[in-house]
Structures are given as structure tokens and as C-alpha cells.
C-alpha positions in Angstrom: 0.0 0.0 0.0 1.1 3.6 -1.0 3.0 5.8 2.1 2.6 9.6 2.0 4.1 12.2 4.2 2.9 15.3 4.7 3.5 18.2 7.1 1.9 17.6 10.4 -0.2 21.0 10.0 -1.8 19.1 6.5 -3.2 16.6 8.9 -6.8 17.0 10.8 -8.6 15.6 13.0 -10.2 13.4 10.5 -8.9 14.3 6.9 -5.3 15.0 5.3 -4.6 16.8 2.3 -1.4 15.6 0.5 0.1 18.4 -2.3 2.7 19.1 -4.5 4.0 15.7 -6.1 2.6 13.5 -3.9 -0.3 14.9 -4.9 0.3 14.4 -8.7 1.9 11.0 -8.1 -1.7 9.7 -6.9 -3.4 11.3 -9.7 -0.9 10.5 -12.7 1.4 7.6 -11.7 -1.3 5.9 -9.7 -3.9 6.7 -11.0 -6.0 6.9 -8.2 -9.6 7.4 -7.2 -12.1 8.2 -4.8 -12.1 5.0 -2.1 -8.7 3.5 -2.9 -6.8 3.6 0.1 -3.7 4.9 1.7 -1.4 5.2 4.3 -0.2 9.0 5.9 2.1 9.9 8.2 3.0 13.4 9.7 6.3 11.8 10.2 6.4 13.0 14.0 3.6 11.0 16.2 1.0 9.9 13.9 0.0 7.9 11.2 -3.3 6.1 9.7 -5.1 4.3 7.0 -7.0 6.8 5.2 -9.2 6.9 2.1 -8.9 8.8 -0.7 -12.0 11.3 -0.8 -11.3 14.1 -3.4 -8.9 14.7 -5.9 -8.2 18.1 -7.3 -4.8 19.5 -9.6 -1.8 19.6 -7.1 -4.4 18.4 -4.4 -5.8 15.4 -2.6 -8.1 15.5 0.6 -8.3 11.7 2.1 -10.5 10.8 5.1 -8.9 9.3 8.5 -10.4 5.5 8.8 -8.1 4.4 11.4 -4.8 5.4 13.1 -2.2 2.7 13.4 0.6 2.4 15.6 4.1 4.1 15.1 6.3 1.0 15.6 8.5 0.9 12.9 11.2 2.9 14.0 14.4 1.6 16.1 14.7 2.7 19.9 18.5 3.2 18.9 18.6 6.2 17.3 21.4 6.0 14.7 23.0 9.1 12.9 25.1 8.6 9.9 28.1 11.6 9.6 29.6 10.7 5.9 32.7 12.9 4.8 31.3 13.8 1.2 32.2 12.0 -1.6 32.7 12.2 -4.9 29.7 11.8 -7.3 26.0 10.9 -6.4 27.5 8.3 -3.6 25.8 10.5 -0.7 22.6 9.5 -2.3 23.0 5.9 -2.2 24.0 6.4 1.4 21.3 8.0 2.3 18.8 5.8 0.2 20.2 2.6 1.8 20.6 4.2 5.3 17.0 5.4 5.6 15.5 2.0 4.2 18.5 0.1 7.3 16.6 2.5 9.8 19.4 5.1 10.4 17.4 8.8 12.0 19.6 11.2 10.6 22.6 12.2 8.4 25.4 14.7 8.6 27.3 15.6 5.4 31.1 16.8 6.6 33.9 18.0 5.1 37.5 16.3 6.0 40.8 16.6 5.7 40.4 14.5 2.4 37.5 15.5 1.1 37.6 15.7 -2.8 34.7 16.8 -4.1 34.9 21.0 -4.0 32.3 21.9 -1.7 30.5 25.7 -2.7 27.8 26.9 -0.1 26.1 28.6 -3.2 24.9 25.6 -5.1 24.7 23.3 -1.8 21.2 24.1 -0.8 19.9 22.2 -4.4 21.8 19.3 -3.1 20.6 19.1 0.1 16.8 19.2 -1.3 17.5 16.8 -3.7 19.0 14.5 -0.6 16.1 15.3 1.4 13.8 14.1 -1.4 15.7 10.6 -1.8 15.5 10.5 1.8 11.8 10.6 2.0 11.2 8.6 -0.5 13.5 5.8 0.6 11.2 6.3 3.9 8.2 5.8 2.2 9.4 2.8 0.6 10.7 1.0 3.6 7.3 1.9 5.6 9.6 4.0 8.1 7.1 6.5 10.7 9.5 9.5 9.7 11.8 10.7 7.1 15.2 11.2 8.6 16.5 14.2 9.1 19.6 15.5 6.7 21.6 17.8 8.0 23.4 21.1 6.2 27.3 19.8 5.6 29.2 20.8 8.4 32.9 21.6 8.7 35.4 19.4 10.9 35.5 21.3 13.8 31.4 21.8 13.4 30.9 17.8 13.7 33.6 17.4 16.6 31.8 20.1 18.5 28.5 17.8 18.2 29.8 14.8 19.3 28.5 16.1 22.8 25.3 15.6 21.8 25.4 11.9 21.6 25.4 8.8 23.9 28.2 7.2 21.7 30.3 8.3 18.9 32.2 5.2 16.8 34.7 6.6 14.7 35.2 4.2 11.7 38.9 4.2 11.0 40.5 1.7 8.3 44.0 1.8 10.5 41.7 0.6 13.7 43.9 -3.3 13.9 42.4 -3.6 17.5 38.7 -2.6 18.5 36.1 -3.6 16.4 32.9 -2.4 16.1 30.6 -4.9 17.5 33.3 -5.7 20.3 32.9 -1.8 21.0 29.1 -1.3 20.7 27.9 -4.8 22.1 28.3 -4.5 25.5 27.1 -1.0 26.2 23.7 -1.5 24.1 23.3 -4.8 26.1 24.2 -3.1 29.2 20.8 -0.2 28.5 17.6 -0.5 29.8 15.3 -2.7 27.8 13.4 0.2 26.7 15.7 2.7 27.0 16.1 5.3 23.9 19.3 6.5 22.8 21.6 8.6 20.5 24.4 7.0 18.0 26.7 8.5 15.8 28.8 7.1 13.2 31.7 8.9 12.1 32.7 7.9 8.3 35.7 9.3 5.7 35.5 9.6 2.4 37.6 7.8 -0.1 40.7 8.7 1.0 39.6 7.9 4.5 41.0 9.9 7.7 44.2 10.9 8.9 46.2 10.0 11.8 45.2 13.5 13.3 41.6 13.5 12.5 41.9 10.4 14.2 43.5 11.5 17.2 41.1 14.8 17.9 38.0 12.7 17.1 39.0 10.5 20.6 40.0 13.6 22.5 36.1 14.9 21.4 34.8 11.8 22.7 34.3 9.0 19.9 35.8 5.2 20.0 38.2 4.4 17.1 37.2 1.1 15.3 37.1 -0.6 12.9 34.7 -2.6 10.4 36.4 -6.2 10.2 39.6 -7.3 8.1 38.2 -6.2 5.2 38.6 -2.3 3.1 35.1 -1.0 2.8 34.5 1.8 -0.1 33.0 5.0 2.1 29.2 4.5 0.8 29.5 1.0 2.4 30.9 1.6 5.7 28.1 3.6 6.8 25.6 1.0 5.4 27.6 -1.7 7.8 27.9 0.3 10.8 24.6 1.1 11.5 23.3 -2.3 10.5 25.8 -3.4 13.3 24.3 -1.2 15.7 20.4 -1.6 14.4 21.3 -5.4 14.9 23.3 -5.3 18.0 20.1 -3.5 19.7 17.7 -6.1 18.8 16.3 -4.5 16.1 17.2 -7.1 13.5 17.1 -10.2 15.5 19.7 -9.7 17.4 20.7 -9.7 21.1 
């Protein structure tokens, strides 16, 4: 069944009206109708099976049949930060991310960053990111569209690792503490219901130097690494919050 997200002020106490694409997605590419159903979500606190009940150009009203439960979101909530890389591999981290269950992304820019980063043309990128990131929500059922952020510089995203309850630093020269050996024991060790706030830390191709390294632990994060193996950057960030996600119990797991 189709997934729409609108903005919590478009949804009433018994109808929603969905516009812009969404909108003409229903009308054109589905070519819906009065009765076929629905799901909405005003991606904060609730969601329900609606109905669709009018259909105007660049609008549809739909009528509340019943609100279901927001459980499709992890109690763990995991924030990707990905150095940017070259290309369109941001998007795919971001797709693959938001369908894994990570709750946010942070776009940085390293030491080794390649890609020439200019403020003026960012803001069309970081719509278009938002866009694959909600539809990538939609698609994996998720009860919100993650939130991604404005790129940050390196001393920005250091000065945030406060605002976490763990920060793993993903560092290819990490020989010694791995990931799960590093995040197993202190998700076991939370309550069983307890919320609470990861970050991931990944480079870009290049990966980080020994000094990024080095002021990264003095702001807080755990060096590790991802197993034996070289990941490319758009994968690492894919692993390590599937780790995490699975480490918590959210995939099966402990």
C-alpha cells in the first residue's frame, strides 16, 4: 500500500490533504480514485489508514479510517556523519541508510575530502537529498523521514559529538577494537526500553588521517574498525549502522 508524508499542519482531525508531487503522483502515476486507500504519516507522532476522498490538480483531501501504531522505528537512534564523496555516492547512502533505519545524516567535510564543496549551489543538493530520503522512507514503511543535515565543517561535527550517547569513529588503520566488540556490550548493558543517541563517524575515499583520528577521541568517539576487510566509504556507513540496528535487537539480534 502507498505511504505519504505530509506536514503535520496538513493533517486533521479526520482528513489529510497531500500536495505538490505527492499529490500528482496519486493522480498521474497511480492513478487513483475516490475510495482507494492509503497510508499518511506526519512523520512526527501519527500515522493512519486513510481513504482517498477528493482529488483536485496539485491536491488530494483523504479521510482518517483508522490510526495505526508508530512502531516501525528503532529505539537506537542512529545518525550517519559521511565525509562527502565524490559523485552521487551521498545518495545511495542515504537511500540505503534510511531503508536500514538510520534517524539522521550529517554531510562533513574532512581533511580528504575531494569533491569542491561551494555553499552557493549546496542548498539544491541538500533538497535533492532530502527528497531521496523521503522517498527511501516511504518505501521501507519508516514513521518519519530522517532528518539530513546542512554539511558541516570538521571542527562543526567534533563540536556535536556532545550531543550523543556514543560516537564510533570508523577508522580503516583501527587493527584492534572492532565495532561490535565496542558497541555490544554498552547496548546490552541499557535498559530494555531505553532510547538513545548514536553517531557514526565515516571518511570519504581517502579515508582519515592519523590526526583527524586523534582529535575525534580527545572529542569523545571510539576508534574502530569494520572487520579485516577495506570498505569503499558509501558502504561503511551501510555496515555500521546495521551493526548497531542489529546489536540492539532491532534485526534479530541480542
Amino acid at each position: 500500500m502507498q505511504r505519504y508524508f505530509v506536514a503535520p499542519a496538513q493533517f486533521g482531525a479526520e482528513k489529510v490533504t497531500i500536495e505538490g508531487e505527492d499529490a500528482r503522483h496519486i493522480a498521474r502515476v497511480m492513478r487513483g480514485k475516490a475510495g482507494d486507500k492509503l497510508i499518511v504519516s506526519d512523520g512526527v507522532s501519527r500515522e493512519a489508514l486513510a481513504e482517498i476522498a477528493e482529488i483536485e490538480t496539485g491536491l488530494v483531501t483523504v479521510s482518517i479510517l483508522e490510526l495505526l501504531p508508530m512502531t516501525h522505528e528503532a529505539r537506537i537512534r542512529v545518525t550517519v556523519a559521511q565525509s562527502l564523496p565524490k559523485g552521487d555516492k551521498l545518495e545511495t547512502v542515504i537511500q540505503k541508510c534510511t531503508e536500514i533505519g538510520a534517524a539522521a545524516f550529517i554531510p562533513f567535510l574532512s581533511e580528504r575530502t575531494i569533491v569542491q564543496y561551494d555553499e552557493r549551489k549546496e542548498g539544491k543538493r541538500v533538497e535533492r537529498w532530502r527528497k531521496i530520503c523521503k522517498e527511501a522512507a516511504e518505501q521501507a514503511h519508516r514513521n518519519i523521514v530522517p532528518e539530513v543535515h546542512t554539511p558541516l565543517s570538521w571542527k562543526q561535527l567534533l563540536q556535536s559529538f556532545s550531543g550523543y550517547d556514543a560516537v564510533y569513529f570508523c577508522y580503516e588503520k583501527e587493527e584492534g577494537l572492532q565495532l561490535r566488540s565496542a558497541a555490544a556490550p554498552w547496548l546490552a548493558s541499557l535498559p530494555q526500553e531505553a532510547a538513545a543517541k548514536v553517531l557514526i563517524v565515516v571518511g570519504p575515499e581517502g579515508g582519515f588521517s592519523p590526526e583527524e583520528c586523534r582529535l575525534a577521541e580527545e572529542a569523545g568517539a571510539v576508534s574502530v574498525g569494520l572487520g579485516p576487510r577495506i570498505l569503499r566509504c558509501e558502504t561503511a556507513g551501510m555496515v555500521a549502522a546495521a551493526c548497531i540496528l542489529y546489536e540492539s535487537g532491532e534485526m534479530g539480534g541480542a
